[in-house]
N, C-alpha and C positions, 0 to 999 in steps of 0.2 A: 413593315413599311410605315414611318412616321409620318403623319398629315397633320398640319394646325387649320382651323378655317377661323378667323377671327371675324365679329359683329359685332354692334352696339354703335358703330361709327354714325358720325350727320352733322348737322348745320345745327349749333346751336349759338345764343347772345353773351356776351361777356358779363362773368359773374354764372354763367349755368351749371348745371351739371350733366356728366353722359357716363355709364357704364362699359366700359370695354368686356366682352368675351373674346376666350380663344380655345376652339372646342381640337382637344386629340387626340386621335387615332392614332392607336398600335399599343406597344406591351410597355412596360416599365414608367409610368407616365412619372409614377412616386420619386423616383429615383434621379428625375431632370431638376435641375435650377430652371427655373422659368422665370424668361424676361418680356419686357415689355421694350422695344425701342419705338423712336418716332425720327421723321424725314421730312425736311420739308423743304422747299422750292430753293436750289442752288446752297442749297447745306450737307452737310454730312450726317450719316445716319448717325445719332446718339442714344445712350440708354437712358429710359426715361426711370425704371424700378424693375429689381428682380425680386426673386425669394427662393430658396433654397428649398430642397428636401425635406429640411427640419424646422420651418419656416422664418428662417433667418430674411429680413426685409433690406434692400438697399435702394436710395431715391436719388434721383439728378437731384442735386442742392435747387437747382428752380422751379421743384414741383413738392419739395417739401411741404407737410402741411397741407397740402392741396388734394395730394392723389395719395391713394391706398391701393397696394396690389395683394392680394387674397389669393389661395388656392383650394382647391376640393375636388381632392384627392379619389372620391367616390364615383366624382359626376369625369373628372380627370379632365377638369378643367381651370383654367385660370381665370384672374378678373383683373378690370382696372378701374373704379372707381376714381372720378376725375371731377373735382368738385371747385367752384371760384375759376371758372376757364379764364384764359385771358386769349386775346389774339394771337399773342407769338406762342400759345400752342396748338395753332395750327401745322397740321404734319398728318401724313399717311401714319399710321399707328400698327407694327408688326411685332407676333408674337414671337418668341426665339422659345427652343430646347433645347436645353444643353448647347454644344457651339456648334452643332451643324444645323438643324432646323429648325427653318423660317417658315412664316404663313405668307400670305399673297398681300397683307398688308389692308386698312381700313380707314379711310380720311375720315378725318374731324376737323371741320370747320367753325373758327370760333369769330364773329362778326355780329357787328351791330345793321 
């Protein structure tokens, strides 16, 4: 049984930075693409960065340069390093595995 619990989320000022975790339980963690999406009020969920297995990286063109998503493989967990926030990345932030599992999801609030 797969579980993600993702942390790091909160209220920070434009221009900040916040760390995303997303911690997993169960077997084969090496072997998922792990993504990162975001949600946010009357939108559609979109992918904000994944990475591969092999740590192949891929970014929404609007967080480019911005955000880095990492993995460690040891601890069998992911990250999302999220740096120069701006407002419109405000959004509940969810970790994916592979295409069936999702975490419960973590707001980041980006306001002055």
């Amino acid at each position: 049984q797969v579980q993600l619990v993702e942390s790091g989320g909160g209220s920070v000022q434009p221009g900040g930075s916040l760390r995303l975790s997303c911690a997993y339980s169960g077997s084969a963690f090496s072997i998922y693409t792990m993504g990162w999406y975001r949600q946010s009020a009357g939108k559609e969920r979109e992918l904000v960065a994944s990475i591969t297995s092999g740590g192949n990286t891929n970014y929404a063109d609007s967080v480019k340069g911005r955000f880095t998503i990492s993995r460690d493989n040891a601890k069998n967990t992911v990250y999302l390093q999220m740096n120069s926030l701006k407002p419109e990345d405000t959004a509940v932030y969810y970790c994916r595995a592979g295409p069936v599992y999702w975490g419960q999801g973590t707001q980041v609030t980006v306001s002055s």
